[in-house]
C-alpha positions as a Markdown table, in Angstrom:
| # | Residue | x | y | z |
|---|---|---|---|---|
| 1 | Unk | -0.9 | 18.7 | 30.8 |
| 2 | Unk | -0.7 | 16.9 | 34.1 |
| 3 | Unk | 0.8 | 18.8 | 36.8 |
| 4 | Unk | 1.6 | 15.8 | 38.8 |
| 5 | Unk | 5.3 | 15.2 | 39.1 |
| 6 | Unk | 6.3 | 11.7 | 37.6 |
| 7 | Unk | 10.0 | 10.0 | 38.5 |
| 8 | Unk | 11.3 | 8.0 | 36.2 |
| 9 | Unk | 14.6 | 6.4 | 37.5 |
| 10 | Unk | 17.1 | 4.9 | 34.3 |
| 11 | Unk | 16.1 | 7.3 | 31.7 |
| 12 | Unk | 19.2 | 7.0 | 29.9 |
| 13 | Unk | 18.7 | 2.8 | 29.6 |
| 14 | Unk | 16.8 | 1.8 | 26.5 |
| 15 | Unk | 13.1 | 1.5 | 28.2 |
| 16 | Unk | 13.5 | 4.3 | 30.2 |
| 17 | Unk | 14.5 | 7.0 | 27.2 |
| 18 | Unk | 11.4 | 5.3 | 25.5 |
| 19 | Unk | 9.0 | 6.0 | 28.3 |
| 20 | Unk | 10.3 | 9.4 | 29.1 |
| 21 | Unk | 9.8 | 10.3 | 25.6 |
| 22 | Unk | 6.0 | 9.1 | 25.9 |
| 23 | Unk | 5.6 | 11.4 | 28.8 |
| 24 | Unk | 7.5 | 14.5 | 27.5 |
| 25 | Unk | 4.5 | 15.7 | 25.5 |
| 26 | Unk | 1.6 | 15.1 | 28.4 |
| 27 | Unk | 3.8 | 16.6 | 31.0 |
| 28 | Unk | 5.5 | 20.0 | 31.2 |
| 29 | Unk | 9.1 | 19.5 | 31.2 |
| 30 | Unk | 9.8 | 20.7 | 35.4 |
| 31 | Unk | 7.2 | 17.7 | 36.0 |
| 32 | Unk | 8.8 | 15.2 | 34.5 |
| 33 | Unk | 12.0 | 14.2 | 36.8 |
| 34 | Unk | 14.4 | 11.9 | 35.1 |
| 35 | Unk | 17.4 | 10.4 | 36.8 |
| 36 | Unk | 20.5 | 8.6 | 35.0 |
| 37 | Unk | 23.4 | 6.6 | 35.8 |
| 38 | Unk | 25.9 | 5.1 | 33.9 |
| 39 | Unk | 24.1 | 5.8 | 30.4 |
| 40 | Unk | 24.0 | 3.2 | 27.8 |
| 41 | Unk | 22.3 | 5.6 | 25.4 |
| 42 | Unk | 23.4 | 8.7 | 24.0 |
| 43 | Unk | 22.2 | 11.5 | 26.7 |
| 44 | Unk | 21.6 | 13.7 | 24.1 |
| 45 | Unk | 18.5 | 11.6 | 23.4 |
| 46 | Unk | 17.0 | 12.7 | 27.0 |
| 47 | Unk | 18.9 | 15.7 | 28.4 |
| 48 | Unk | 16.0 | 18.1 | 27.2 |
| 49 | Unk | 13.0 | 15.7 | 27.5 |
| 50 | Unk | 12.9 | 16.5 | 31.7 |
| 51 | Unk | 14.4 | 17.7 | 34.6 |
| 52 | Unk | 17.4 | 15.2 | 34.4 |
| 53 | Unk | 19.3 | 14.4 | 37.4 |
| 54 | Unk | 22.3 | 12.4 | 38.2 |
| 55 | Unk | 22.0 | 9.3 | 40.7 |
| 56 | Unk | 23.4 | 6.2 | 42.3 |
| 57 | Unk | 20.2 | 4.6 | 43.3 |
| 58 | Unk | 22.4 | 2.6 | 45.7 |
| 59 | Unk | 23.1 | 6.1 | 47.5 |
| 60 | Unk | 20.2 | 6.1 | 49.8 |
| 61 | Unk | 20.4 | 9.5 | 51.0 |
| 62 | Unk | 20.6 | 10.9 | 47.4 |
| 63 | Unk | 17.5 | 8.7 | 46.2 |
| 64 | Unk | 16.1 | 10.4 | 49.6 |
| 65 | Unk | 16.7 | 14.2 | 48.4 |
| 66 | Unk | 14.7 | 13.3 | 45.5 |
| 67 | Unk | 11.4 | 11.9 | 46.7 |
| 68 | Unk | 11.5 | 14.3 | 49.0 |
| 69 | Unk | 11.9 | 17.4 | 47.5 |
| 70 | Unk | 9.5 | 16.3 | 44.3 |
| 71 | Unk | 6.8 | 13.8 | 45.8 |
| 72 | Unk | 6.2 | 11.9 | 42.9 |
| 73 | Unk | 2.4 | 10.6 | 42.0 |
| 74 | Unk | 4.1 | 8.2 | 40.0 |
| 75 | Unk | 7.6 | 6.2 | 39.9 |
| 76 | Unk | 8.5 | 3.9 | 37.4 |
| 77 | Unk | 11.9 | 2.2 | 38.5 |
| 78 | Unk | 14.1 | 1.0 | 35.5 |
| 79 | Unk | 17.4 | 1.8 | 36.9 |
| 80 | Unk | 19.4 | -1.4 | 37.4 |
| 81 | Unk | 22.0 | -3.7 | 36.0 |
| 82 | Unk | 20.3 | -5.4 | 33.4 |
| 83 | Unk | 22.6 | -7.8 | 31.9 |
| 84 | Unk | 22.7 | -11.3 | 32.4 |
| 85 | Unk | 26.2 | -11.4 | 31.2 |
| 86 | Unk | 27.9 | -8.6 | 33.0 |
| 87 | Unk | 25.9 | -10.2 | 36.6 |
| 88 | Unk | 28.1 | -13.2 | 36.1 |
| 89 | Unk | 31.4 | -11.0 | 36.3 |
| 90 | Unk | 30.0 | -8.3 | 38.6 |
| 91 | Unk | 26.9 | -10.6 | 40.9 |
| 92 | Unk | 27.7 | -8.3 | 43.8 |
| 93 | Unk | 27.0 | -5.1 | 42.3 |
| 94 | Unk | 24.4 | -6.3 | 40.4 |
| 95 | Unk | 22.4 | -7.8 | 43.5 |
| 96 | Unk | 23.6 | -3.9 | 45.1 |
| 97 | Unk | 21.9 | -1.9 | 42.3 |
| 98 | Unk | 19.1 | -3.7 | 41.8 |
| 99 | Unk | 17.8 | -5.2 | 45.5 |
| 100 | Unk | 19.6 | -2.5 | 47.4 |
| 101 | Unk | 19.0 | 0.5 | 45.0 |
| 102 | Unk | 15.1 | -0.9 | 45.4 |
| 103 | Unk | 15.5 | -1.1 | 49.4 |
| 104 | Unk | 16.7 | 2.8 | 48.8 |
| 105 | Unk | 13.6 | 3.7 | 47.0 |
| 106 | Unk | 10.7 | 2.7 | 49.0 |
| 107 | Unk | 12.8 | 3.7 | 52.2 |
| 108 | Unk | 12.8 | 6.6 | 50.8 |
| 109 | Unk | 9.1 | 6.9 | 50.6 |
| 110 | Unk | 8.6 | 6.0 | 54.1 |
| 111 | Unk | 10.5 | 8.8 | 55.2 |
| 112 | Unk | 8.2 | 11.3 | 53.8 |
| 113 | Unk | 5.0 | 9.3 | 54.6 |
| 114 | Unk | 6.2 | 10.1 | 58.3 |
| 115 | Unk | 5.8 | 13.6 | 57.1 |
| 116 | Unk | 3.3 | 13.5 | 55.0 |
| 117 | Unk | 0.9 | 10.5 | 55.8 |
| 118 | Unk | -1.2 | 11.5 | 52.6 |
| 119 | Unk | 1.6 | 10.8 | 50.5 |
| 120 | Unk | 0.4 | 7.6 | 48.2 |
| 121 | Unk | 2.5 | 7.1 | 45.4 |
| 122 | Unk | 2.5 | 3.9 | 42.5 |
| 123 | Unk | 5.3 | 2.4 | 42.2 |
| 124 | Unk | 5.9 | 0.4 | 38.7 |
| 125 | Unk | 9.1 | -1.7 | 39.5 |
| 126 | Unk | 10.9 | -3.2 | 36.4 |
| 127 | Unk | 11.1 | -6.8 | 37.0 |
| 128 | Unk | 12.3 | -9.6 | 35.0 |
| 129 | Unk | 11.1 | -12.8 | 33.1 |
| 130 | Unk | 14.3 | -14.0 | 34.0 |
| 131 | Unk | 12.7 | -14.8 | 37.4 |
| 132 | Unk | 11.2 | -17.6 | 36.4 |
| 133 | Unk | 14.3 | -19.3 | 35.0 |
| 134 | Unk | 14.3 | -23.2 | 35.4 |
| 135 | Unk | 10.6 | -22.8 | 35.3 |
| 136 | Unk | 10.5 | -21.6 | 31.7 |
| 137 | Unk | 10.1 | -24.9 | 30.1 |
| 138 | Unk | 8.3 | -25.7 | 26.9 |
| 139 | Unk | 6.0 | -27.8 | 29.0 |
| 140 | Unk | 5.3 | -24.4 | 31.3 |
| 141 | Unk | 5.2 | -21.8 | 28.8 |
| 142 | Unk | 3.2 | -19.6 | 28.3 |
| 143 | Unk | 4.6 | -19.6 | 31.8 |
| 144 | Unk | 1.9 | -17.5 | 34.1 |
| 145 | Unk | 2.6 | -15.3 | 36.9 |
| 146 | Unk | 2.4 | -18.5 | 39.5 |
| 147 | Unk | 4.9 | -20.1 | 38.4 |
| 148 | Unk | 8.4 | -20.4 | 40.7 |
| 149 | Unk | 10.9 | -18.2 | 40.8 |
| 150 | Unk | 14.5 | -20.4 | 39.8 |
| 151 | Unk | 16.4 | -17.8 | 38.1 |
| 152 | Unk | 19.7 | -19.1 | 36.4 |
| 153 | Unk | 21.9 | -16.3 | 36.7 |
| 154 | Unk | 23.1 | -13.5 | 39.8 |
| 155 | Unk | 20.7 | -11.2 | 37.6 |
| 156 | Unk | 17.8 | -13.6 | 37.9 |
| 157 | Unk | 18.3 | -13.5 | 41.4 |
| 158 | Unk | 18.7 | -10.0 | 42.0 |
| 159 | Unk | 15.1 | -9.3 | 40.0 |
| 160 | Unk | 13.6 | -11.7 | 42.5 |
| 161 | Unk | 14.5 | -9.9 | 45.5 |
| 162 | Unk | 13.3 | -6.7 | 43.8 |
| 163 | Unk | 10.2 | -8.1 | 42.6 |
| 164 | Unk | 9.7 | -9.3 | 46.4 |
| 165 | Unk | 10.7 | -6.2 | 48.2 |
| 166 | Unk | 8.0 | -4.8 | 46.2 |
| 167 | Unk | 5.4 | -7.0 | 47.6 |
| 168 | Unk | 7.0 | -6.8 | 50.9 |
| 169 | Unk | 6.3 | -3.1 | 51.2 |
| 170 | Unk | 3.0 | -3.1 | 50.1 |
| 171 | Unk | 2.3 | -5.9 | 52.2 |
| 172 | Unk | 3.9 | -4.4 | 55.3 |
| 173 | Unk | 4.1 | -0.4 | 54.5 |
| 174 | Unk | 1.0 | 0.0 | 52.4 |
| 175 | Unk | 3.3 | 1.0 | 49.3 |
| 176 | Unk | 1.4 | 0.8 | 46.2 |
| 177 | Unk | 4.0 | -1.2 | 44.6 |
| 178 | Unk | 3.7 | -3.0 | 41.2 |
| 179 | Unk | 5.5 | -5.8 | 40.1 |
| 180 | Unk | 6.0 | -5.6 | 36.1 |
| 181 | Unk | 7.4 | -8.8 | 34.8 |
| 182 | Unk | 9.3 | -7.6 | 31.7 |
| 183 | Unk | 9.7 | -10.2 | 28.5 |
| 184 | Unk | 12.3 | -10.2 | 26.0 |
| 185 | Unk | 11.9 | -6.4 | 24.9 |
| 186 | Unk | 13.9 | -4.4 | 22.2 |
| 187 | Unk | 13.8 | -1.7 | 20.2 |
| 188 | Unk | 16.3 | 1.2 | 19.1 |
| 189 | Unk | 18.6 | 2.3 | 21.6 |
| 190 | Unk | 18.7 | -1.3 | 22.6 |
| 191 | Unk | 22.0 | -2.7 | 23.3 |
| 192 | Unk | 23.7 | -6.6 | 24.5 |
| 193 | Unk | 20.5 | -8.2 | 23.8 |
| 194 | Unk | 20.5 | -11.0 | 20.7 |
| 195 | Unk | 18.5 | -8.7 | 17.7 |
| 196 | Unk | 20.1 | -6.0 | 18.7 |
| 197 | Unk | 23.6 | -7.5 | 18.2 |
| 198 | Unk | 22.7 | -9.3 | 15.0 |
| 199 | Unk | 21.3 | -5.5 | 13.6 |
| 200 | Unk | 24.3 | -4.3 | 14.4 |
| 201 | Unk | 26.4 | -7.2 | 13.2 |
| 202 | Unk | 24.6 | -7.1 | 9.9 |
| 203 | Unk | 25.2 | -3.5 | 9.6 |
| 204 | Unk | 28.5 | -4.2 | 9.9 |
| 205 | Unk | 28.2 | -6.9 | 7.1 |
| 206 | Unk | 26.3 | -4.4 | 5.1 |
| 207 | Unk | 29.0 | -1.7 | 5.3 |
| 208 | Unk | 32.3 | -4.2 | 4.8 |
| 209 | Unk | 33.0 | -4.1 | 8.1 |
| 210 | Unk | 32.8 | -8.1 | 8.6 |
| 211 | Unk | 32.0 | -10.3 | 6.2 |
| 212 | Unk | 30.3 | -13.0 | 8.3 |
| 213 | Unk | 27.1 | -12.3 | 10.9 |
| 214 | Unk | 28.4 | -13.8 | 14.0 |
| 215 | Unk | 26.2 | -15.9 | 16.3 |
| 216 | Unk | 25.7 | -17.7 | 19.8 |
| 217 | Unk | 23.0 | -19.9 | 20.4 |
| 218 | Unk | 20.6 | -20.0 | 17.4 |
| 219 | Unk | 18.5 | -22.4 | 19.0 |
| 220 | Unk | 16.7 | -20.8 | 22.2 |
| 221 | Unk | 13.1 | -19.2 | 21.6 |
| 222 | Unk | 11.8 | -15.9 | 22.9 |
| 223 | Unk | 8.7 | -14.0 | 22.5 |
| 224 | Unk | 9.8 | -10.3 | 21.7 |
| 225 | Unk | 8.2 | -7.6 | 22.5 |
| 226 | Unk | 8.6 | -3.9 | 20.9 |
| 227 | Unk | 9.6 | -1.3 | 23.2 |
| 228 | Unk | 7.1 | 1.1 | 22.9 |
| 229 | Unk | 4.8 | -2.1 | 23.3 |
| 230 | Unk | 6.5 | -2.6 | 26.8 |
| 231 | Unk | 6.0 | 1.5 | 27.5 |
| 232 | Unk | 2.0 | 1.1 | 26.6 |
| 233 | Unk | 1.8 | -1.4 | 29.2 |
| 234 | Unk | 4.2 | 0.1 | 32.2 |
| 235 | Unk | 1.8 | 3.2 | 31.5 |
| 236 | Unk | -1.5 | 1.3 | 31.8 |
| 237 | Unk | 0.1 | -0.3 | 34.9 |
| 238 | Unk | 0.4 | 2.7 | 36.6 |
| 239 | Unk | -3.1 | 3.9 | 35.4 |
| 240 | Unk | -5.2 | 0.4 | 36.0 |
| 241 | Unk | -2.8 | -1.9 | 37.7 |
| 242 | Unk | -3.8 | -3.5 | 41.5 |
| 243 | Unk | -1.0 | -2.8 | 43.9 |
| 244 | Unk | 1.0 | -5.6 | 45.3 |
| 245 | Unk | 0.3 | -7.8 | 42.0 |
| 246 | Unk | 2.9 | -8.8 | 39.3 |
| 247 | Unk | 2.3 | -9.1 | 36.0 |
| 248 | Unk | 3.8 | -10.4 | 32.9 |
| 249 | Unk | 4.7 | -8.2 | 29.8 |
| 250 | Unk | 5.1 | -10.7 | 27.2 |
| 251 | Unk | 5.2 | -10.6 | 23.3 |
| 252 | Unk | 3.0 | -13.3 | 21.8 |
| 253 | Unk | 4.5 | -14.9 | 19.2 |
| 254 | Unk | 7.5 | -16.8 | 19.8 |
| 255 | Unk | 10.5 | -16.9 | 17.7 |
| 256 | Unk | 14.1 | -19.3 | 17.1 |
| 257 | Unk | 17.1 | -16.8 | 16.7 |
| 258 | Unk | 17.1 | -18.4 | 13.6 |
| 259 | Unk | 13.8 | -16.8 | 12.6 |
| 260 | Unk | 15.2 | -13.2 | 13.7 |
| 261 | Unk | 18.0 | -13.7 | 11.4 |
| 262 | Unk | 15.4 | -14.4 | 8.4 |
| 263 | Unk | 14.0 | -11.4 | 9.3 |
| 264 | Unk | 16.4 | -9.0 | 9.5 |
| 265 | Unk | 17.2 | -10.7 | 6.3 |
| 266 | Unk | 14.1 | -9.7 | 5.0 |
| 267 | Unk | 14.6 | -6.4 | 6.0 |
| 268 | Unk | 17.8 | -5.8 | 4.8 |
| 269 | Unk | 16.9 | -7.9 | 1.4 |
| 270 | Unk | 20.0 | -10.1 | 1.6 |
| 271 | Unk | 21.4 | -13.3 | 3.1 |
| 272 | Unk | 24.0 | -13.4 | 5.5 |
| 273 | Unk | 26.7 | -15.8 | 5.8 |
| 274 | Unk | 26.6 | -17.2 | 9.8 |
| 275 | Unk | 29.5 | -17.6 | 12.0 |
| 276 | Unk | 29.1 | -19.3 | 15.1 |
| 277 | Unk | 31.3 | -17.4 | 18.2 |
| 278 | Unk | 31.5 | -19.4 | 21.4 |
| 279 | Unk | 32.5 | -16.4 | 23.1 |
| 280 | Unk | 28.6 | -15.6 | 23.1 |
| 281 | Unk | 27.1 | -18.9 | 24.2 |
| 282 | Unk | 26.0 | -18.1 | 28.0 |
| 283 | Unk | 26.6 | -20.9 | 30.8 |
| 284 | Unk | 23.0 | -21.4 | 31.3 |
| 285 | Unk | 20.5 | -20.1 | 28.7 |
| 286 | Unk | 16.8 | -20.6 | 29.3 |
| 287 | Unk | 15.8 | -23.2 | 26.4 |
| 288 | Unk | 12.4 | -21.0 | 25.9 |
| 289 | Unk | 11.3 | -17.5 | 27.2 |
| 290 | Unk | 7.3 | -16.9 | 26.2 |
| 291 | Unk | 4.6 | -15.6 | 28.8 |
| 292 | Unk | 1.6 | -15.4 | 29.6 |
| 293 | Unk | 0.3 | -11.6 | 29.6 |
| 294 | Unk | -3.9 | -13.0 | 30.3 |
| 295 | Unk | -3.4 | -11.2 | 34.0 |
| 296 | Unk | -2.6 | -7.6 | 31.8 |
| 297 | Unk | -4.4 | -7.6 | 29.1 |
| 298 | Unk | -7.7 | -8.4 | 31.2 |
| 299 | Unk | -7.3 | -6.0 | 33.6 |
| 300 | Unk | -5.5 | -3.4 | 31.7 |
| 301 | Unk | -6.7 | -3.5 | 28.1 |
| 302 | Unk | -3.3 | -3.9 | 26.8 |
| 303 | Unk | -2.7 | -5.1 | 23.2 |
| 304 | Unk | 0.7 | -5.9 | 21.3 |
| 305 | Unk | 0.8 | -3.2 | 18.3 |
| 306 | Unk | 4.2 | -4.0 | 16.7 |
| 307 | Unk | 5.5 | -7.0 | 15.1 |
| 308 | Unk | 8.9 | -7.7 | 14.9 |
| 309 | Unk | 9.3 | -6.9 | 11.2 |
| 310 | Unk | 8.4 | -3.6 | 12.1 |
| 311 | Unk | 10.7 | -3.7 | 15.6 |
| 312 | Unk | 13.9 | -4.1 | 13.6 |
| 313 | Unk | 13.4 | -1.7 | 10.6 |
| 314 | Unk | 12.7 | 1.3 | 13.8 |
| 315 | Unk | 16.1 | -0.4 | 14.8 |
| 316 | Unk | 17.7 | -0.1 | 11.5 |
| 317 | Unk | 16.5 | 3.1 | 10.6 |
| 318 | Unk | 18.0 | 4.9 | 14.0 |
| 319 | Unk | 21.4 | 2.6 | 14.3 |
| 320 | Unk | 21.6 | 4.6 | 10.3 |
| 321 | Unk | 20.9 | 8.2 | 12.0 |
């Protein structure tokens, strides 16, 4: 059992539950500091796993208390507003958690490095394929780590600053930041993401709820990765990753949201009848998302375990718990 205390901020958000749940069996429970806000899980999925804490990570002095009275070896920051959607109705907030609540946390570390100059902790930001935006064509993809950043969308934008604020304060501060460039990720827990929805819509179906699956754009192609996939490589990022670097966390195979359908089709053995809902069709919706993981695989030994198949049964099996 480590006794090094780890901070992971957004433990009640889909990723974060995951990854404190990977931790809460190599570290004792008062090492493992978990902070919520806003949950979109069930807290009873986390309460117990650590030393849960509530917090605004746009409340500077709060975020403050925290590093300072813990020291964390390592943070992994997840909290944020991460939904496309909601960041057209609510940019400014959105750029406020994300940038801001970022700003807050490596401040934050300053303040006890002019304390404590030994302090050195890593830092594994959550950052955002939807960074690359524009740039995720099917000419560019796999798209690599190079590529420029033209998100489409105030949450795009708001990924940027915090993926750049990361390598500002290394850069400038010595912070050893890491910029993790998350791909389309699910998994169960996972909510306002396309499988997710159509799970839960076919559920729906499956119980007489609704007798059509409703749809938005069936056309778009993502590469999905598992979400205990993702948590393998945030850990190895923290364990083998080079501070100041991004890197992409991409699935490798891509699929149409037609192609999810057939498989939870599959899965549930039965067809679907498909509705199309305009209601769900974004303003602007990158035609492809797929990337290039080369940089994090080579220097991290990560592999992709899960296929989607096995992705949406785990999502079945717990939205039937």
């Amino acid at each position: 059992m480590s006794k090094e205390h780890i901070l992971i901020t957004g433990t009640a958000g889909m990723v974060g539950s995951h990854l404190l749940e990977y931790y809460s069996d190599k570290v004792k429970k008062e090492f493992l500091i978990g902070t919520y806000f806003n949950p979109t899980i069930k807290l009873n999925d986390i309460i117990d796993l650590c030393v849960p804490l509530q917090l605004d990570v746009r409340n500077a002095i709060a975020v403050e208390k925290i590093i300072h009275e813990f020291k964390p070896g390592k943070i992994f920051h997840l909290a944020a507003q991460s939904f496309p959607t909601v960041s057209w109705l609510r940019p400014v907030e959105t750029m406020d958690i994300n940038a801001n609540g970022t700003i807050n946390l490596f401040e934050a570390i300053i303040s006890v490095l002019k304390i404590d100059a030994a302090y050195n902790p890593v830092v594994v930001v959550a950052c955002s394929s939807a960074q690359y935006g524009a740039s995720l064509t099917p000419q560019n993809v796999p798209i690599k780590e190079s590529a420029d950043l033209l998100p489409l969308h105030p949450y795009g934008v708001s990924k940027v600053a915090q993926d750049l604020l990361t390598y500002q304060y290394f850069k400038g501060q010595g912070i050893r930041g890491i910029r993790a460039r998350i791909f389309n990720t699910t998994g169960s827990r996972k909510t306002n993401d396309a499988v997710s929805d159509f799970v839960q819509r076919a559920l729906e179906v499956i119980n007489g709820k609704s007798d059509k699956l409703r749809v938005g754009n069936l056309d778009s192609l993502r590469a999905i990765t598992d979400v205990r996939d993702l948590v393998s490589a945030l850990v190895l990022l923290s364990e083998k990753g080079i501070a100041g670097e991004a890197y992409n966390i991409s699935g490798e195979k891509v699929y149409s949201m037609h192609q999810v359908i057939e498989v939870i089709e599959k899965v549930c053995n039965r067809k679907f009848i498909l509705q199309t809902d305009e209601s769900l069709l974004r303003p602007t919706d990158e035609p492809i998302i797929y990337g290039d993981s080369t940089k994090l695989k080579t220097q991290t030994g990560w592999q992709q375990k899960y296929s989607l198949d096995e992705t949406i049964e785990n999502m079945f099996e717990y939205l039937k718990k």
